[in-house]
N, C-alpha and C positions, 0 to 999 in steps of 0.2 A: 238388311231389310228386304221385304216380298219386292221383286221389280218384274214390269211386263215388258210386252213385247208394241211396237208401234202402233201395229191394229189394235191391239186392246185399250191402249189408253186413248187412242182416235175414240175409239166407239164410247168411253166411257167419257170422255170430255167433250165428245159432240161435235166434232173435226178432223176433218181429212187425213188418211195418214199421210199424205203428200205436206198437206200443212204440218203435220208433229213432227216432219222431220227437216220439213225447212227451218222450224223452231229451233228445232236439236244443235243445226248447224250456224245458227244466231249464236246459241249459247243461252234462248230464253228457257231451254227446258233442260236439265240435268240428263243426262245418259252417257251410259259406256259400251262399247264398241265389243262384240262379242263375236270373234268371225264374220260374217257380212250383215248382221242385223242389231239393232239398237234396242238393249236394255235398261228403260226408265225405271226409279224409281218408285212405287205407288204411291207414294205421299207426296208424290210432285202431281202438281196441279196446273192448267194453264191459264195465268191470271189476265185477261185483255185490260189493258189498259181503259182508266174510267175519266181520262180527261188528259186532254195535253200538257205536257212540261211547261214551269212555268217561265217566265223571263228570267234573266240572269238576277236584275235589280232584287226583284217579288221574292225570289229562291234565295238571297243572300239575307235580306230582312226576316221567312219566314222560319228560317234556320236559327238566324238569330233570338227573335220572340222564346221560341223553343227552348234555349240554350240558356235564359231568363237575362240576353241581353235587350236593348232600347234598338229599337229600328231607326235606319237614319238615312235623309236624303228624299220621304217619300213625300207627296203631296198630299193633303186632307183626301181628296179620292181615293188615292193609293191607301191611306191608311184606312181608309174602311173598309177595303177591297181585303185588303191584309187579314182584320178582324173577323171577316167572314172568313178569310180560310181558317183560321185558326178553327174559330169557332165550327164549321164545319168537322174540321179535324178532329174537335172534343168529342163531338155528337156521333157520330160514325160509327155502326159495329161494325166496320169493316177499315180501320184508319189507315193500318198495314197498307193495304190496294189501292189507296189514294194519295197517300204520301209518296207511293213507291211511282203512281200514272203524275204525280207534280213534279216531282224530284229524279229525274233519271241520273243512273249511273256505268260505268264502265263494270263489266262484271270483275271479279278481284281474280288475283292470278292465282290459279289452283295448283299448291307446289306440296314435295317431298321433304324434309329431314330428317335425318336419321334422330329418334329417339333421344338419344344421348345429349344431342345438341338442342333440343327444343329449348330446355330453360335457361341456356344462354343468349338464345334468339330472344327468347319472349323478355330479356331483362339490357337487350341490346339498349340504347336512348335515341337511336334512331328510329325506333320502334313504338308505339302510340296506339294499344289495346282498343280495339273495338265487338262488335259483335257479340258476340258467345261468350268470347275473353271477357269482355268488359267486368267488372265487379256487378255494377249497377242492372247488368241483363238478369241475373243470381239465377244463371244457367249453368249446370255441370258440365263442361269437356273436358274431360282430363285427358292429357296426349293430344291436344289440339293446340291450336294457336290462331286468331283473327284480328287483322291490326291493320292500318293505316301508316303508310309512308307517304315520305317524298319522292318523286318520278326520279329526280337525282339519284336517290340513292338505292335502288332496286340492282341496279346491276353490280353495285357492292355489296351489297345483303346477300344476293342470290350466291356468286361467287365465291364471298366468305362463309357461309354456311352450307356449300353443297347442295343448293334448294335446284330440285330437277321438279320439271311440270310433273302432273299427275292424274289418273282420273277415278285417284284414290286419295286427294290430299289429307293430310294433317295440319298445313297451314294455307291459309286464306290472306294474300296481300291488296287490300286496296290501294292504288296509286292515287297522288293528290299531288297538286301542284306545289306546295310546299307541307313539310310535316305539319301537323296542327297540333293545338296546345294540345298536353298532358294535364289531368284528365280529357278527354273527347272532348267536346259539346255535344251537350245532350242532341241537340237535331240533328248533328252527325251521326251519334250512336243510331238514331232513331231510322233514320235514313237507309244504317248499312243492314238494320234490322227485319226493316222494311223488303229489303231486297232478299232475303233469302228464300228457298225455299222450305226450309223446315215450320213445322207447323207452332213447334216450340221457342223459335225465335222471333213471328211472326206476329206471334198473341202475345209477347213481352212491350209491341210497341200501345196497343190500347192501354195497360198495365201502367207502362210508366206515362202517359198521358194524362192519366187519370190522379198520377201524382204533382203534375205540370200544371192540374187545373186545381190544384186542394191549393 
């Protein structure tokens, strides 16, 4: 893909290149290292956050709604506070940006495998498809892999299949405190969807919203 250089997408996002590269080094903006200056990709974007993270309780309940389980534990407040977000959420062209400023996450480990071993990775049972992967995104990556583990067992996965960092990866590991069911929950998918930078997986989470509220 076309990528620029830090002045240009400062100038083009309306931000300092002092800020796009403290971003860089956050890890909120994609770029790779080319001799002494940072090539971003042009379809990265710098999304400011449009409201704070929400509580631990609220983010476990609003996951849940999502996932088309029952929220539990909240009080009559809480639960209309709830309905608003949802509701919000429905109504939104922009839901990706809102999910993504309620919902924060660790960015996922950006790793290598050699080809050969992808489709034994991707059919591991430690391993629990998200993103791109997902069926439900009905996004093409072929030679890719995006998927949710357990923090456990990362340093097993890495080791057994060779997985070196990269800042070319083919797979994407989100860490989670314990593996989560097979299939995802949908707010999980929606979450990790939320988070990316591509514009293709981004517009998947209005998409499948819109089937959350039929």
């Amino acid at each position: 893909m076309p990528e620029e250089s830090v002045a240009e997408f400062a100038k083009r996002e309306g931000v300092s290149p002092r800020r796009v590269r403290a971003l860089i080094e956050q890890g909120a903006i994609p770029a790779r290292r080319v001799g002494r200056q940072w090539l971003i990709d042009q379809s990265s974007a710098h999304r400011p956050a449009l409201s704070r993270p929400l509580a631990d309780r609220m983010r476990a309940n609003l996951l849940a709604i999502l996932s088309g389980d029952a929220p539990e534990g909240l009080s009559a407040s809480e639960r209309a506070r709830l309905r608003r977000y949802r509701n919000e959420l429905m109504h939104s062209p922009d839901p990706d940006r809102i999910l993504g400023a309620w919902i924060r996450e660790q960015a996922p480990l950006k790793l290598q495998v050699a080809p050969s071993d992808l489709a034994d990775l991707a059919a591991d049972e430690r391993i629990v498809k998200s993103g791109f992967s997902d069926p439900r995104a009905e996004i093409a990556a072929a030679g890719q892999l995006e998927a949710r583990i357990a923090k456990d067992d990362a340093a097993a996965i890495r080791r057994e299949y060779l997985l070196r960092p990269s800042e070319r990866p083919n797979v994407l590991l989100h860490l989670a405190d314990e593996k989560p069911p097979s299939p995802l929950p949908l707010g999980l998918l929606l979450v990790d969807l939320a988070h990316h930078d591509g514009v293709r997986e981004r517009s998947r989470v209005a998409e499948l919203l819109r089937k959350v509220d039929d």
